[in-house]
VOBA-1610 file (N, C-alpha, C; in pm, whole numbers, padded with zeros to 5 digits, always signed):
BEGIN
Unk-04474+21479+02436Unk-04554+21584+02377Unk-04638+21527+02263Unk-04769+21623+02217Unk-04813+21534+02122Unk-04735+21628+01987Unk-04798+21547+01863Unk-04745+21552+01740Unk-04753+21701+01694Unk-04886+21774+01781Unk-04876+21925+01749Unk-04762+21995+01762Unk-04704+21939+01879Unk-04556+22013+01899Unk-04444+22075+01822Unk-04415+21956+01690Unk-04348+21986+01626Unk-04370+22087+01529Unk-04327+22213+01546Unk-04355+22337+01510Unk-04333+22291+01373Unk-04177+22335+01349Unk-04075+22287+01276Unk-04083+22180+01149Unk-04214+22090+01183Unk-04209+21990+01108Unk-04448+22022+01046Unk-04425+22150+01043Unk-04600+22174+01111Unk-04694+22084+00997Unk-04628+22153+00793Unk-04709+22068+00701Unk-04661+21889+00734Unk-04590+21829+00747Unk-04550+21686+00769Unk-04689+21649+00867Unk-04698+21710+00966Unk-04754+21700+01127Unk-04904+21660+01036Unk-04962+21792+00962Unk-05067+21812+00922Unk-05101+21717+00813Unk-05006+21658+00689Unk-05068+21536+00649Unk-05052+21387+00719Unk-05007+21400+00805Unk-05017+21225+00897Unk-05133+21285+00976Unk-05156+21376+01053Unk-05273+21403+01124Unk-05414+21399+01012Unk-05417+21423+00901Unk-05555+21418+00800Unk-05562+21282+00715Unk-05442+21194+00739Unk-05443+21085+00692Unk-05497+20985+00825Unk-05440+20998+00923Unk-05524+20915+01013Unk-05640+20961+01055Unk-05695+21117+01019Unk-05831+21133+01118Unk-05940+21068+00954Unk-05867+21026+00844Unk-05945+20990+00691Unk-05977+20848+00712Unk-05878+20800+00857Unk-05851+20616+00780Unk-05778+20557+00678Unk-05678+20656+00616Unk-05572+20644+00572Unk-05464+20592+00595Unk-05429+20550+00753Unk-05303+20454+00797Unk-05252+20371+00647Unk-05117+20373+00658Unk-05000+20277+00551Unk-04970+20216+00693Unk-04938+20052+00642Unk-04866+19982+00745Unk-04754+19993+00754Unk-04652+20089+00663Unk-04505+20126+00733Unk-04495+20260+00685Unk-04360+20325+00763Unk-04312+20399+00714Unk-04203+20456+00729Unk-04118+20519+00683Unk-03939+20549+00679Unk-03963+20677+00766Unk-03906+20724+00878Unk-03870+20831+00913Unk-03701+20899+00928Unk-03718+20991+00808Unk-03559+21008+00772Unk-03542+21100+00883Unk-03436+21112+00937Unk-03390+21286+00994Unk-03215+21249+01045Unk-03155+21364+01055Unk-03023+21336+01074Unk-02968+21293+01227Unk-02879+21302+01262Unk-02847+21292+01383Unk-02920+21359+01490Unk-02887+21469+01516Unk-02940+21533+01613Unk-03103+21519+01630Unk-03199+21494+01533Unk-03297+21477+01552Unk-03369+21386+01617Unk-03437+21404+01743Unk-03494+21297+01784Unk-03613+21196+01721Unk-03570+21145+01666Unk-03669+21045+01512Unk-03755+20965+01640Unk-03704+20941+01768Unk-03780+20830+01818Unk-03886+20874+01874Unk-03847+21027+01939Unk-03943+21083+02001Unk-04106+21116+01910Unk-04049+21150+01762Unk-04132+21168+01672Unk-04228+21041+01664Unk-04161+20910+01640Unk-04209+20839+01625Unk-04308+20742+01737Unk-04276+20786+01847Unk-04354+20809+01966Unk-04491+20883+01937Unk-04455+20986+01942Unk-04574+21112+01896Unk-04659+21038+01765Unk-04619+20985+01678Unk-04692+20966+01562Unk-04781+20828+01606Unk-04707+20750+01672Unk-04796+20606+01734Unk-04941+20657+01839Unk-04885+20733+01887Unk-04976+20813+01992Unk-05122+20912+01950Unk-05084+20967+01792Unk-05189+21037+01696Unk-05272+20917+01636Unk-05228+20803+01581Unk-05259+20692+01548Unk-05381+20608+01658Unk-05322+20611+01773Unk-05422+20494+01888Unk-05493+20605+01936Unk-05450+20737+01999Unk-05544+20789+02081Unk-05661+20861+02029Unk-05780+20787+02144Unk-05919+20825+02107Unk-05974+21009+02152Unk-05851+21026+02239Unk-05959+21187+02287Unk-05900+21267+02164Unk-05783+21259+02117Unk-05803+21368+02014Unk-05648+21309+01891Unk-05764+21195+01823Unk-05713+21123+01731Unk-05608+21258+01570Unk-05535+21180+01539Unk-05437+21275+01462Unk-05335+21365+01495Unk-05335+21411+01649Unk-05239+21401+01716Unk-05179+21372+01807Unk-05300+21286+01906Unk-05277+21253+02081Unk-05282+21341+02150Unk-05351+21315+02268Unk-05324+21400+02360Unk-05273+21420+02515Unk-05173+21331+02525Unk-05061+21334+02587Unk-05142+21276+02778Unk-05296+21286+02736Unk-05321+21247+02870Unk-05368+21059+02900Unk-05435+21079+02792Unk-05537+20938+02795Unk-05391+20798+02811Unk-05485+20688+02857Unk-05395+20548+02886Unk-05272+20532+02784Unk-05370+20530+02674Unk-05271+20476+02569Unk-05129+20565+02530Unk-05169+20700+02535Unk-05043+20763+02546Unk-04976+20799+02579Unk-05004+20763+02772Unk-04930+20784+02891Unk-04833+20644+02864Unk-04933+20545+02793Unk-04817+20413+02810Unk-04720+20420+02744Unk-04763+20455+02606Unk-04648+20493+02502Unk-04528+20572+02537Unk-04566+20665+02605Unk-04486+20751+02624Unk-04362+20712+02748Unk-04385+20620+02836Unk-04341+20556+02915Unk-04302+20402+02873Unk-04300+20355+02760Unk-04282+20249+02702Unk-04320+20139+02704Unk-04471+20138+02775Unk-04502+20004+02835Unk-04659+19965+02790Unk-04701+20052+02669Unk-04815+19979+02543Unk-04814+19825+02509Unk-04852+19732+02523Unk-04844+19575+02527Unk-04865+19557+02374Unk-04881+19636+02285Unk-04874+19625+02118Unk-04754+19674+02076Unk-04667+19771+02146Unk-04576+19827+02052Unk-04415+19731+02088Unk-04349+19672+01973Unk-04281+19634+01976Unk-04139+19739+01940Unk-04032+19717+02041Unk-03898+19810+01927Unk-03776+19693+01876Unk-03725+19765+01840Unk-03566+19665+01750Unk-03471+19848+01718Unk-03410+19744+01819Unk-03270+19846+01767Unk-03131+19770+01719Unk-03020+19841+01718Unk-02888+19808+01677Unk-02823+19729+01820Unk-02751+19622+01759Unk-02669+19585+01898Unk-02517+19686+01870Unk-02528+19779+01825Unk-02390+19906+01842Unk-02360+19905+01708Unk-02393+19774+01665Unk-02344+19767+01448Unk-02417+19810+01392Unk-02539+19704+01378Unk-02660+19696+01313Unk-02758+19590+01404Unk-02860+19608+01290Unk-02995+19542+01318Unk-02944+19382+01258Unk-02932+19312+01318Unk-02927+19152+01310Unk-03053+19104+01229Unk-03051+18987+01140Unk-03153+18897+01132Unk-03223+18878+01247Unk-03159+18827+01341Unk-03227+18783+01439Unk-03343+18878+01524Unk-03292+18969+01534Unk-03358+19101+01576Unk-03519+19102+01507Unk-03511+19110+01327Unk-03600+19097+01299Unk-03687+19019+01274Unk-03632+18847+01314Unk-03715+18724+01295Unk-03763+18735+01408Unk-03735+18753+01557Unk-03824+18791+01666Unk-03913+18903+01677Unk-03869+19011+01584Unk-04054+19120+01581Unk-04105+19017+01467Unk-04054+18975+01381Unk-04198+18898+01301Unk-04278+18800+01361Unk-04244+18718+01451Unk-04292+18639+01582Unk-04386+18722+01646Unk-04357+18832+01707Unk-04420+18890+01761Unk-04510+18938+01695Unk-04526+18970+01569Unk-04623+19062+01540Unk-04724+18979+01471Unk-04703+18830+01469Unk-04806+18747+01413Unk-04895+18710+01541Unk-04917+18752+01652Unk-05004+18766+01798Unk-05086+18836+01734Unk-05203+18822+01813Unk-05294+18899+01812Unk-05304+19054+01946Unk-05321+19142+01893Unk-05314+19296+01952Unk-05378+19253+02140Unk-05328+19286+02176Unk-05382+19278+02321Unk-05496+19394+02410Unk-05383+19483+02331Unk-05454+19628+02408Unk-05531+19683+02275Unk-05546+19647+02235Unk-05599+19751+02093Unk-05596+19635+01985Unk-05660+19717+01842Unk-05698+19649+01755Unk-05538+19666+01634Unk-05394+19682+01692Unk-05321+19716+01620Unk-05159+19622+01713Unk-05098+19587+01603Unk-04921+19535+01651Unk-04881+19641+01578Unk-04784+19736+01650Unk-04698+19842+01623Unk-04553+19807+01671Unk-04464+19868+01591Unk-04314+19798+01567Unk-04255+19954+01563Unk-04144+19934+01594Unk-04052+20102+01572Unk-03905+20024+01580Unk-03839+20043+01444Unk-03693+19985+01456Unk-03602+20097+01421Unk-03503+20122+01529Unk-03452+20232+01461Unk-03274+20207+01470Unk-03238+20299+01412Unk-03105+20245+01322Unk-03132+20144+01212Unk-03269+20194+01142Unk-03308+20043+01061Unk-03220+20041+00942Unk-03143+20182+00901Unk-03062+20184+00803Unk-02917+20097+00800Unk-02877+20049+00927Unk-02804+19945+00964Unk-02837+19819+00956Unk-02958+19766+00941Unk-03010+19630+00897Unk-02937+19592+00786Unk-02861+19455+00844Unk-02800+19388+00770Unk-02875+19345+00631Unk-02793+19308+00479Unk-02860+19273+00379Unk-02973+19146+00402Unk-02915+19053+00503Unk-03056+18928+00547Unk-03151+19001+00612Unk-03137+19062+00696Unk-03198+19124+00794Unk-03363+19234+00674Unk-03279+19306+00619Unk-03340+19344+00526Unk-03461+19259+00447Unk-03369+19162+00403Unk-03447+19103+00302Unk-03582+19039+00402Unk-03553+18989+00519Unk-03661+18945+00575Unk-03748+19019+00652Unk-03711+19155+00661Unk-03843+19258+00624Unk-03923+19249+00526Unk-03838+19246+00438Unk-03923+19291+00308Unk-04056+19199+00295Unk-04013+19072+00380Unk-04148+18992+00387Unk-04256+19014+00449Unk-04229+19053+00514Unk-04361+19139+00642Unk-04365+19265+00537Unk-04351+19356+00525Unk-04362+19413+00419Unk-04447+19426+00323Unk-04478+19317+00227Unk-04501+19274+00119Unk-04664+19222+00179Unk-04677+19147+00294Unk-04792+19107+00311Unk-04805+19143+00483Unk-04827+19221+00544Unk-04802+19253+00684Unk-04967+19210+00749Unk-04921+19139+00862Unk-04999+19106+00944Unk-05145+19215+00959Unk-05267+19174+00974Unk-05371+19280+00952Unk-05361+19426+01080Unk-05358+19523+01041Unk-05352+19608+01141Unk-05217+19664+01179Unk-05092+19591+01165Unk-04985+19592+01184Unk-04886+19756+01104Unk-04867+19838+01193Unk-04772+19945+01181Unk-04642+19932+01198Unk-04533+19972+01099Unk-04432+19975+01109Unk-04369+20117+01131Unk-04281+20188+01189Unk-04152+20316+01147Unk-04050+20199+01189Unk-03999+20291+01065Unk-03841+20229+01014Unk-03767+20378+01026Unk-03686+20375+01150Unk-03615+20506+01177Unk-03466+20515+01143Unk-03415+20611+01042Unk-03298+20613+00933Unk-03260+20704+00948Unk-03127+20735+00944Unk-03050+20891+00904Unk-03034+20946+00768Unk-03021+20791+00710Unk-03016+20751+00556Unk-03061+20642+00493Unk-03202+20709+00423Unk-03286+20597+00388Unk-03237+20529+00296Unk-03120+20605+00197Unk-03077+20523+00081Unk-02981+20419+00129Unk-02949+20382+00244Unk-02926+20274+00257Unk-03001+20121+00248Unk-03133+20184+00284Unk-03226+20035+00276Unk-03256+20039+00170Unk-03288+19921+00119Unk-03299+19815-00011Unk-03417+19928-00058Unk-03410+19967-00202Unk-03500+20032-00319Unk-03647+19899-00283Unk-03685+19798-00273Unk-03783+19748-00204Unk-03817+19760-00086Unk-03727+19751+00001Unk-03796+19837+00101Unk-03898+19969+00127Unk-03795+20075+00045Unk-03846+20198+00008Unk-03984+20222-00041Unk-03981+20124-00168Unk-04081+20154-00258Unk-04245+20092-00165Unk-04209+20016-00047Unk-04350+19982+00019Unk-04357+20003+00149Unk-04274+20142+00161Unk-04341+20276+00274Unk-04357+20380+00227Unk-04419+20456+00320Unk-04425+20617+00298Unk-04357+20696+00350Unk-04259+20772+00325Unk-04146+20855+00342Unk-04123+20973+00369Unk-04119+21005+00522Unk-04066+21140+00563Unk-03940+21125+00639Unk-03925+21306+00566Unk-03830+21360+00634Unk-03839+21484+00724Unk-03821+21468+00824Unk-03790+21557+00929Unk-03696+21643+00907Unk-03775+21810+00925Unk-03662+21905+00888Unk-03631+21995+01045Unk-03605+21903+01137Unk-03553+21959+01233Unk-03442+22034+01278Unk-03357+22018+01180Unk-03183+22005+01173Unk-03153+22143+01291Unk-03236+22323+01250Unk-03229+22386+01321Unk-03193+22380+01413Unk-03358+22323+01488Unk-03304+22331+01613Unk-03266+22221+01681Unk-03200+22135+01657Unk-03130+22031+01657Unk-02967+22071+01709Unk-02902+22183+01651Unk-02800+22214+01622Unk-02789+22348+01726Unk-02632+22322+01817Unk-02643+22414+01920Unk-02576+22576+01804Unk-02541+22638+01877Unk-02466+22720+01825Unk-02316+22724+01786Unk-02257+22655+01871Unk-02131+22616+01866Unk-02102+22518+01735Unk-02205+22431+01768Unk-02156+22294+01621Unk-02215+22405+01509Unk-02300+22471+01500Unk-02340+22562+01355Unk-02157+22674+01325Unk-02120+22712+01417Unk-02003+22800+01382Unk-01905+22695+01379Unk-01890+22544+01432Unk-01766+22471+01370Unk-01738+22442+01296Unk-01893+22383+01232Unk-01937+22336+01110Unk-01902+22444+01013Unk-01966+22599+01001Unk-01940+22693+00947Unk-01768+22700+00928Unk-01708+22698+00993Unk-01530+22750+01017Unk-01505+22599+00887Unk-01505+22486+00959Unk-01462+22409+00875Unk-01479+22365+00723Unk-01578+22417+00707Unk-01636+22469+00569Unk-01539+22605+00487Unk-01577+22664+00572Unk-01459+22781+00501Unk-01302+22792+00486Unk-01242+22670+00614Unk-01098+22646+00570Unk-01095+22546+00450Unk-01187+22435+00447Unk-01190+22402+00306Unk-01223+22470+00215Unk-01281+22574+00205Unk-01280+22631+00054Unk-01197+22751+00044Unk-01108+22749+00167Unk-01023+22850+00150Unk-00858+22799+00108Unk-00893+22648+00076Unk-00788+22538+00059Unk-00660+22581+00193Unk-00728+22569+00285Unk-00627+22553+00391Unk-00543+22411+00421Unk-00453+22453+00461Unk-00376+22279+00465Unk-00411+22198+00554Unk-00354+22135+00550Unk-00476+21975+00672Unk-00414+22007+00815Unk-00318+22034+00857Unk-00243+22071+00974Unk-00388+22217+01043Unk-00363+22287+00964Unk-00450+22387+00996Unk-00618+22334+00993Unk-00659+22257+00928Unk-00752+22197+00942Unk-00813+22104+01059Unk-00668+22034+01066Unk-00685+21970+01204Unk-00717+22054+01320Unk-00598+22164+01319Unk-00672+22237+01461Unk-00829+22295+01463Unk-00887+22285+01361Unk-00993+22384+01336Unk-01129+22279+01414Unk-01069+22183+01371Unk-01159+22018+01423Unk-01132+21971+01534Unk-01017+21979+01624Unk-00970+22018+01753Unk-01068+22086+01824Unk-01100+22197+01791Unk-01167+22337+01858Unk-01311+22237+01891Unk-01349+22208+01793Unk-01472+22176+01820Unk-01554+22045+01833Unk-01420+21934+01860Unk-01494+21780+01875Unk-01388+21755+01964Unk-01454+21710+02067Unk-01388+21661+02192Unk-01425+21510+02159Unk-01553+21485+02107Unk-01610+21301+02119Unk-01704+21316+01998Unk-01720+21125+02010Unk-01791+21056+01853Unk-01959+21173+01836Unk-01985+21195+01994Unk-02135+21275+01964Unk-02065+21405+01881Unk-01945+21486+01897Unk-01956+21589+01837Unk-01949+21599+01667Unk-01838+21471+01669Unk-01826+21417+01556Unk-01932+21408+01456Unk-02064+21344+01480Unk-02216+21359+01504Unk-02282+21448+01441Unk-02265+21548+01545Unk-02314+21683+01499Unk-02244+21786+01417Unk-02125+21766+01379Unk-02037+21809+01260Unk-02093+21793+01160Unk-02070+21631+01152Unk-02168+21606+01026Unk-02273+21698+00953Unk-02313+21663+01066Unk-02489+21721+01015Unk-02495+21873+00974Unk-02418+21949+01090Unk-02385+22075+01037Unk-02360+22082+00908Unk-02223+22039+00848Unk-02169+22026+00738Unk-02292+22010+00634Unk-02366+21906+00635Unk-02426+21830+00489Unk-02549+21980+00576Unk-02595+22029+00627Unk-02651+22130+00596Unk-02645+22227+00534Unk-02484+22309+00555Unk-02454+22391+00522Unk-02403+22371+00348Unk-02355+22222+00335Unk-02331+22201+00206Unk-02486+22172+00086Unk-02571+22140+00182Unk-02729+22146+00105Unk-02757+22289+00057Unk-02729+22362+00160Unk-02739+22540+00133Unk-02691+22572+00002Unk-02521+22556-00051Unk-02438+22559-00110Unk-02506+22524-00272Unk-02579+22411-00254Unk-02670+22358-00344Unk-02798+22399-00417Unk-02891+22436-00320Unk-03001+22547-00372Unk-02939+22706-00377Unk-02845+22748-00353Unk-02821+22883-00348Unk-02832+22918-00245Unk-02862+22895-00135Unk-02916+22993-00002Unk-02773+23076+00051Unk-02652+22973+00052Unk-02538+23038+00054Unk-02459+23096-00057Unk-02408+23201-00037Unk-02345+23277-00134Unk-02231+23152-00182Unk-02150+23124-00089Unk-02044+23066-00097Unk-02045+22959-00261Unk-02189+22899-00229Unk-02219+22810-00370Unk-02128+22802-00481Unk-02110+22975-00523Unk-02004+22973-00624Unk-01919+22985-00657Unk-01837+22908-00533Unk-01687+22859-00515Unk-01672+22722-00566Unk-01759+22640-00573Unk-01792+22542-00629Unk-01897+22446-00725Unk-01831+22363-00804Unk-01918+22312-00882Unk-02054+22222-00801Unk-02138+22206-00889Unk-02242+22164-00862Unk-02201+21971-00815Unk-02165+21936-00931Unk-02084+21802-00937Unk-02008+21761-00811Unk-01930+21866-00752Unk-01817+21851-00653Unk-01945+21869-00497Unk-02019+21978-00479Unk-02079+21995-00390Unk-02133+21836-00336Unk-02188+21818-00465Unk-02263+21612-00464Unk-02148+21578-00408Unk-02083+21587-00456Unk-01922+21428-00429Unk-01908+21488-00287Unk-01935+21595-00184Unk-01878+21632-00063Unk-02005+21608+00042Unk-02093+21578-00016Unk-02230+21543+00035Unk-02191+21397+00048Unk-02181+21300-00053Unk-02163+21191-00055Unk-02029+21125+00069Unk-01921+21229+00084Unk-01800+21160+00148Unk-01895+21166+00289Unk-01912+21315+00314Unk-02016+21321+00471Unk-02082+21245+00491Unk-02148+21206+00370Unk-02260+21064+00443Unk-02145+20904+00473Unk-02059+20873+00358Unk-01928+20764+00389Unk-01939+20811+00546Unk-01913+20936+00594Unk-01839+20967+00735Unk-01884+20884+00841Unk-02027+20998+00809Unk-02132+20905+00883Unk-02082+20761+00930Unk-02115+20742+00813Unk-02129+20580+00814Unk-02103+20501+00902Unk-01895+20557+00884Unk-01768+20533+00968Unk-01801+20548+01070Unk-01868+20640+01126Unk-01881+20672+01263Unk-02019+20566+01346Unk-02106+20512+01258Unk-02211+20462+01303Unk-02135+20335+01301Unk-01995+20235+01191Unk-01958+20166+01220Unk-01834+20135+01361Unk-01855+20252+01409Unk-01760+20241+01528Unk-01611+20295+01462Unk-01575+20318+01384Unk-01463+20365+01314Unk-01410+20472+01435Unk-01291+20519+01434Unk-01263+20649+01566Unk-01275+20760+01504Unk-01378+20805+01557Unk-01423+20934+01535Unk-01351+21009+01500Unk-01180+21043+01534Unk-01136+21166+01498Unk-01041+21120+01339Unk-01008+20955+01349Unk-00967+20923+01184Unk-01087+20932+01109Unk-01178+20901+01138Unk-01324+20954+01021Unk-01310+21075+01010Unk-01320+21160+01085Unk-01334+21334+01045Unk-01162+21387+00996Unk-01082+21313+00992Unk-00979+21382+00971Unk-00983+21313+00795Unk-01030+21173+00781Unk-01013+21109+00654Unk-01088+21226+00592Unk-01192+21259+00642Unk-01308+21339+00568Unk-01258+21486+00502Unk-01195+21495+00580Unk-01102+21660+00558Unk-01023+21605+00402Unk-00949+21535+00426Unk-00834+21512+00334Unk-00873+21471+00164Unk-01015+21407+00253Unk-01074+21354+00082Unk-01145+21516-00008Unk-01227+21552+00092Unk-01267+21664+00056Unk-01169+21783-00012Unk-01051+21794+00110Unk-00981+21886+00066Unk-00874+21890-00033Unk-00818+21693-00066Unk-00752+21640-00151Unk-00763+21664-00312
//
């Protein structure tokens, strides 16, 4: 689809679409969004507003270039993903190889690494070199769940969105598990009873996943006020339960077993 699509995301859509129809392109940029969000698909869509000529700023889903994209077979766009851990050095000393070529199909080397928040500290650092002086023409997305994992240099030489997809991202079921398990913790239920509550609703690491995300939504709520609940708790503590969810994460992106991550998560929280 092109970039219009994203309803959900419409002002985001509208300044990358008036920055490229200005000539405004940045050669990188962070695309935050949580789990459930498809960051790649976005970032598809945004490469596609970028190259295509019939209707530049958002693509239009017909012409060469974005039939290729969309099918993965653009002779400029390079990807890098995780081998299941992280992003290796190695991973990224072969897109810097690559992206010192000259463009084949176009006047641009485009890169999309995602799980880039798993890039090892080398791995990192030898971004930061491409980075700092990037090949002429050369586009980066750096696709993250959590940007504060990559290096504060990294950060500081992209441009940074976040995708507020989470909605509809989230079925109904993970919004009421997420919801339940929220309320036996603040109803200081005991961990036995907790456990079953997490039972009900994670069979596997994907649900695990989408717990998460539920959770640090509903605990963001908690934070601006949107939920009543807020003032069951301190402001201070809400942070510290935001912070373990993201640890969870983590656990879970390091292969940790999904159901000792979500059960550790209970105990710290509810401890």
């Amino acid at each position: 689809m092109s970039l219009s699509n994203w309803k959900s995301d419409e002002k985001l859509v509208q300044r990358i679409a008036s920055a490229i129809q200005t000539g405004k392109v940045f050669h990188a940029y962070i695309i935050e969004g949580d789990t459930c969000v498809d960051k790649a698909a976005f970032a598809r869509d945004m490469l596609k507003a970028v190259l295509c000529k019939e209707r530049p700023g958002y693509g239009c889903d017909r012409c060469v270039i974005c039939r290729k994209i969309d099918h993965g077979n653009y002779e400029d766009l390079y990807l890098v993903q995780s081998d299941g851990l992280s992003v290796k050095d190695e991973a990224v000393f072969g897109l810097q190889e690559k992206l010192k070529r000259k463009p084949s199909a176009g006047e641009r080397n485009l890169a999309v690494i995602q799980d880039a928040d798993t890039m090892t500290p080398r791995a990192q650092n030898r971004l930061l070199k491409t980075l700092e002086e990037p090949p002429e023409g050369t586009m980066i997305l750096l696709l993250s769940e959590n940007k504060e994992n990559l290096l504060e240099t990294i950060r500081s030489r992209c441009v940074c969105f976040r995708l507020n997809s989470l909605e509809s991202g989230l079925d109904s079921e993970t919004v009421k598990g997420a919801s339940e398990i929220l309320d036996g913790l603040l109803d200081g239920e005991n961990f036995y009873t907790m456990k079953e509550i997490l039972g009900k609703h994670m069979k596997s690491r994907e649900d695990a996943f989408q717990l998460l995300d539920g959770m640090e939504r509903l605990y963001r709520d908690l934070l601006v006020g949107k939920d009543s609940r807020g003032s069951l708790l301190k402001k201070e503590d809400i942070l510290r339960h935001i912070g373990l969810i993201e640890e969870a994460r983590r656990d879970l992106v390091m292969k940790v077993n999904y159901s000792y991550a979500m059960k550790n998560l209970i105990l710290k929280i509810g401890g």
